[in-house]
C-alpha positions in Angstrom: 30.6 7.7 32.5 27.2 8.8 33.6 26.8 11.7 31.6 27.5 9.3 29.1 25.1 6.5 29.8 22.5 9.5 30.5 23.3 10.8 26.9 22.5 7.4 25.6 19.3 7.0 27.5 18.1 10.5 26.2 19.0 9.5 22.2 17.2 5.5 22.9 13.8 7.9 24.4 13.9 9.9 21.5 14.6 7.3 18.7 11.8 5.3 20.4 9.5 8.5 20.5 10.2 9.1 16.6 9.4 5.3 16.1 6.0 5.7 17.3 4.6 8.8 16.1 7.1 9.7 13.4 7.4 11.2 11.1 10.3 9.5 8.9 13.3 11.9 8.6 12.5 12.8 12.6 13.2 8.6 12.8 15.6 8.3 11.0 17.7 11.1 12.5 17.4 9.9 15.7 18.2 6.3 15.0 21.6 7.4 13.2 22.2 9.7 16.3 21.4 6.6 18.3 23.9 4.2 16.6 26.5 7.1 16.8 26.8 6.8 13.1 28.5 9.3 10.8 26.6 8.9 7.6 29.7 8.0 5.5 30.2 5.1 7.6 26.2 4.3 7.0 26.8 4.9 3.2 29.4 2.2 3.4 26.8 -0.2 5.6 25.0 0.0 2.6 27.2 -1.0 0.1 28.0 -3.8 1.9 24.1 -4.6 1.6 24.6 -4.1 -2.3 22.5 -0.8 -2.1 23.9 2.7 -3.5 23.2 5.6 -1.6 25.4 9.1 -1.4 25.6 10.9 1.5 24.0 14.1 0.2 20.8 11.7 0.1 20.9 10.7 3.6 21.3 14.0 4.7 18.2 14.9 2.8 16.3 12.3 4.2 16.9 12.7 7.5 16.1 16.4 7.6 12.9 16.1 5.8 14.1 17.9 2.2 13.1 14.8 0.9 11.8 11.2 1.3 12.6 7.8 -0.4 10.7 6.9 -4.0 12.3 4.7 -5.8 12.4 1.1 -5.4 16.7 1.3 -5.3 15.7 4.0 -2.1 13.2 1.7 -1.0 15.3 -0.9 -0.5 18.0 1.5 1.2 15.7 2.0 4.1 14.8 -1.9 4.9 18.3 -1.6 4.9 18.8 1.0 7.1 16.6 -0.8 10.0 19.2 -3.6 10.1 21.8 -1.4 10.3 20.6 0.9 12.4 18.8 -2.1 14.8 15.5 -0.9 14.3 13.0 -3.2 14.4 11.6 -4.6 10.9 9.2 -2.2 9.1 9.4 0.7 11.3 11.2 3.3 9.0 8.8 1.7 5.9 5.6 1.9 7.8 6.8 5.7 8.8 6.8 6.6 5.0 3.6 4.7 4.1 1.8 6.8 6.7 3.2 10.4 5.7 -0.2 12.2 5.9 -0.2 16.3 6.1 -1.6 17.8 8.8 -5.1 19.1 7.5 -4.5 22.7 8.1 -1.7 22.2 5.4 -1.9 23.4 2.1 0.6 22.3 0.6 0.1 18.6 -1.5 -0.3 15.2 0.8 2.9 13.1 0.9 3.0 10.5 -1.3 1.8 7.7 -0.1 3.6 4.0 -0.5 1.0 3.0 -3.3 2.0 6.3 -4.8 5.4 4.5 -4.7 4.4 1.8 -6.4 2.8 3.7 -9.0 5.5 5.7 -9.9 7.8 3.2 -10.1 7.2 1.8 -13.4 6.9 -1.8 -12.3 3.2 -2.2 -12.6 3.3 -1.0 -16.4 5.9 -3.7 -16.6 4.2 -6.8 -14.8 1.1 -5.9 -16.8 3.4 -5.9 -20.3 4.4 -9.2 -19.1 1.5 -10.9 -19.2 0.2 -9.2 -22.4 -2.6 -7.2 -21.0 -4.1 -5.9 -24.4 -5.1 -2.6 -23.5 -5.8 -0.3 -20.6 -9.3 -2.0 -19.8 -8.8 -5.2 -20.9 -11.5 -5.1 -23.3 -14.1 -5.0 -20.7 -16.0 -2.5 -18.8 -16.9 -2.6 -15.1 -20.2 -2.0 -14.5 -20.3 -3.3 -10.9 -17.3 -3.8 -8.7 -17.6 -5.1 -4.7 -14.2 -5.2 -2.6 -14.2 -7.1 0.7 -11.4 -6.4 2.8 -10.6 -8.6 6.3 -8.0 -6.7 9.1 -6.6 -9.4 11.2 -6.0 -9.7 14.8 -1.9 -8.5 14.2 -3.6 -5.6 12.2 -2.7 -6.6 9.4 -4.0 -7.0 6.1 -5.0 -10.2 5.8 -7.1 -10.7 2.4 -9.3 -9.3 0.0 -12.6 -10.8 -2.5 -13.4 -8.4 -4.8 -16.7 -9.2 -7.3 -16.4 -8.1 -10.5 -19.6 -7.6 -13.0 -17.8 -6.7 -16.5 -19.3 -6.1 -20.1 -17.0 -6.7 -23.2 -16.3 -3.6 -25.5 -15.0 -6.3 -27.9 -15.3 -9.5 -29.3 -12.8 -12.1 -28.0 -12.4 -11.0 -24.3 -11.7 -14.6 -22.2 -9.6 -13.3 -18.9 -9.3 -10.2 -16.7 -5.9 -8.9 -15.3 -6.2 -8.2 -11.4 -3.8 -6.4 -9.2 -3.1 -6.6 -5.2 -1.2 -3.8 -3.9 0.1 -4.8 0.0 1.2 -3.1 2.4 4.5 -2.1 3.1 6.8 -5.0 4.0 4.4 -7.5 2.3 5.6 -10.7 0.7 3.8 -10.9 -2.6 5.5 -14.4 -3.5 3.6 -15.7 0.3 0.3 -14.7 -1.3 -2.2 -16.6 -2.3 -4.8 -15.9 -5.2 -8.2 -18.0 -5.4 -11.0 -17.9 -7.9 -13.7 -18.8 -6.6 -16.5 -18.4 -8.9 -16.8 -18.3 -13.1 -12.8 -18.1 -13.3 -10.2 -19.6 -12.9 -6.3 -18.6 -11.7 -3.9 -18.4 -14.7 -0.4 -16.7 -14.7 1.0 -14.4 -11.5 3.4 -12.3 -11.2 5.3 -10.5 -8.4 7.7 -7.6 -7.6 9.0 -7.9 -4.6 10.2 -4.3 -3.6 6.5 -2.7 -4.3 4.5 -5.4 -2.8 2.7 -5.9 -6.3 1.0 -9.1 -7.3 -0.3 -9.3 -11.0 -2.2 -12.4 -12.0 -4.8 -13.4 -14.6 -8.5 -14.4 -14.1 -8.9 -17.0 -17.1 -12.7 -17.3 -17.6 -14.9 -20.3 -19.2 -15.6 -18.6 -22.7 -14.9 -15.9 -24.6 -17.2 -12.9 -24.5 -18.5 -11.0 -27.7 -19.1 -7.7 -27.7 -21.9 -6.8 -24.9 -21.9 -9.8 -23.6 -21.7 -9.3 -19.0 -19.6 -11.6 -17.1 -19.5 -12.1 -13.2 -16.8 -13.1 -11.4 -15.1 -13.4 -7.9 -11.5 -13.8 -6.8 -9.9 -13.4 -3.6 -5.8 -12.7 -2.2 -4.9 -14.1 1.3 -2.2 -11.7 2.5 -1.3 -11.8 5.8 2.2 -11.2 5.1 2.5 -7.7 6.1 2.5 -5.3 8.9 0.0 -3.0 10.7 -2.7 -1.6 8.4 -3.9 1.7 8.4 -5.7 2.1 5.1 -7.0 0.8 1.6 -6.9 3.1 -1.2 -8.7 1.8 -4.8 -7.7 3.6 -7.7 -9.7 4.7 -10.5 -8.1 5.6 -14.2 -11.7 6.3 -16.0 -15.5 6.5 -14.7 -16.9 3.2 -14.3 -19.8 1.8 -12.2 -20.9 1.1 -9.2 -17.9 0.7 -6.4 -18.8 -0.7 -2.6 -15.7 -1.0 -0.4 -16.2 -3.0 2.7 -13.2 -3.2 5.4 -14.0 -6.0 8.3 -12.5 -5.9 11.5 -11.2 -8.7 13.8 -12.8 -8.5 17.1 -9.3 -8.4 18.7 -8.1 -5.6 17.2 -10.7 -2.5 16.5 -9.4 0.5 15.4 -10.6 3.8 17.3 -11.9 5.6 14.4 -12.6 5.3 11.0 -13.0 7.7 7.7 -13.7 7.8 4.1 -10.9 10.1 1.7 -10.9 10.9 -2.0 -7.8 11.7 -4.0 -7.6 13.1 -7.6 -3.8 11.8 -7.8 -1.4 10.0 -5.7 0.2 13.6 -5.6 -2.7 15.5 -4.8 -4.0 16.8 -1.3 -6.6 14.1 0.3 -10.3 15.4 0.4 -13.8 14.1 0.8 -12.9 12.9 4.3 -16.3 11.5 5.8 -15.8 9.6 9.5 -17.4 6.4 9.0 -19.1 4.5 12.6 -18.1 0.8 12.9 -20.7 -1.7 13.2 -21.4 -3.2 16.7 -22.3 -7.0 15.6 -20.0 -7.7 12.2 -17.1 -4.5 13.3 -17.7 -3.7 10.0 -17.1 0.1 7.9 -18.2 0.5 4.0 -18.5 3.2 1.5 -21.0 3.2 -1.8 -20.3 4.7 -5.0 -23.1 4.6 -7.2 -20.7 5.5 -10.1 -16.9 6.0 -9.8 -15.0 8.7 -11.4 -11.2 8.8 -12.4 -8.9 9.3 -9.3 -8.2 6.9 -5.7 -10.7 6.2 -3.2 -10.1 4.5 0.2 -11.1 4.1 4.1 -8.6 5.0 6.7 -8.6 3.9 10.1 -6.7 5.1 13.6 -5.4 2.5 16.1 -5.3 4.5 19.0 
């Protein structure tokens, strides 16, 4: 018995080890060693939580040959941390770090917005609500995102400002989309327009943490004509945050990304990354100092160009 219970003490250090630093497959390796689990009898867990997974994927996953995409495998890992007793959003928040050591050459890990994005369901919510074309019949000449890290570290809202011209006669609303962070509850969010628009339809997909909604305005815009608006998201409903990426699909305007910091929970460091694709390797890394007074970070683009853009930040 107490080579047992010391062979059981060694598995619960190094599951709680892999928790905290990662990365996934090392996690979730050690939390099925853990359990004492064979992975048929996790495949059948699973099924019994109406989620299909074979074994061969399993094994993949938890050796590191490769990592969960879709939304069905998505869905297999918040799973897996009931079954396995993890606690909630510990194997997700593993995958949505997934950054390459920088001395690697080979591409970054896809990120959980690069989940998203792949997934299809964007394209979908924004078919739903009839967005007329890729821009919307605007251009953005001028675009100002405000982003507020609560005391739990979480995500907690966003304002963006918008200055838009119209390409075309007839414009009257602009399609805006929240991406949160793993875990999030899109349905618990709340969208506010708070000046020259006003909310119309949302829409939601759980699984990716998207929220889609429309941004009715007073008139409708003729060609040339500039419009200013502002809207904002309360969150919250999330986990710890650790970045906030903005992607680009064409050049546009100017692009200022503030992230604001509750005075309970600062982060350690701070830095700027550019990404040409969600698949590409991160570059352009710039550490950015935090304000003393407003424990504020920002970055300026004076004029964007196609591809992601973000601020990262460590916690200790």
């Amino acid at each position: 018995m107490p080579h047992a219970t010391q062979h059981l003490d060694v598995a619960t250090a190094e599951l709680d080890s892999a928790l905290r630093g990662g990365p996934f497959h090392v996690a979730l390796r050690a939390a099925i060693a853990a359990r004492g689990l064979p992975l048929q009898r996790v495949q059948h867990h699973l099924s019994r939580h109406g989620v299909k997974v074979g074994v061969t994927s399993l094994s993949y996953w938890q050796q590191g040959a490769r990592r969960p995409q879709r939304p069905e495998s998505l869905r297999a890992v918040r799973a897996l941390e009931e079954i396995l007793q993890l606690p909630e959003e510990s194997l997700i928040r593993l995958l949505a770090e997934a950054e390459e050591d920088p001395s690697d050459r080979r591409p970054a890990a896809r990120s959980y917005r690069a989940h998203v994005e792949a997934s299809g369901v964007l394209e979908r919510l924004l078919a739903d609500l009839d967005h007329p074309s890729a821009d919307g019949g605007v251009h953005v000449l001028g675009h100002h995102e405000r982003i507020r890290i609560g005391a739990r570290r979480e995500l907690a809202a966003r304002e963006s400002h918008h200055i838009v011209r119209a390409h075309r006669d007839g414009v009257d609303r602009f399609v805006a989309v929240h991406h949160g962070d793993p875990g999030c509850a899109p349905a618990r969010m709340a969208v506010h327009a708070l000046e020259n628009c006003r909310t119309g339809r949302v829409r939601t997909h759980h699984d990716t943490g998207v929220l889609v909604t429309e941004l009715l305005f007073d008139t409708r815009l003729r060609t040339g004509d500039t419009h200013l608006f502002r809207y904002g998201v309360e969150d919250g409903t999330a986990g710890v945050s650790r970045e906030y990426v903005r992607g680009f699909g064409a050049a546009g305007g100017q692009y200022a990304l503030q992230v604001r910091f509750d005075a309970a929970a600062l982060p350690v460091r701070c830095h700027r990354f550019t990404q040409h694709s969600p698949a590409a390797p991160r570059g352009g890394r710039q550490e950015l100092v935090l304000s003393g007074r407003h424990h504020s970070v920002h970055l300026v683009e004076p004029r964007m160009r196609s591809g992601l853009l973000g601020i990262g930040w460590d916690w200790e």
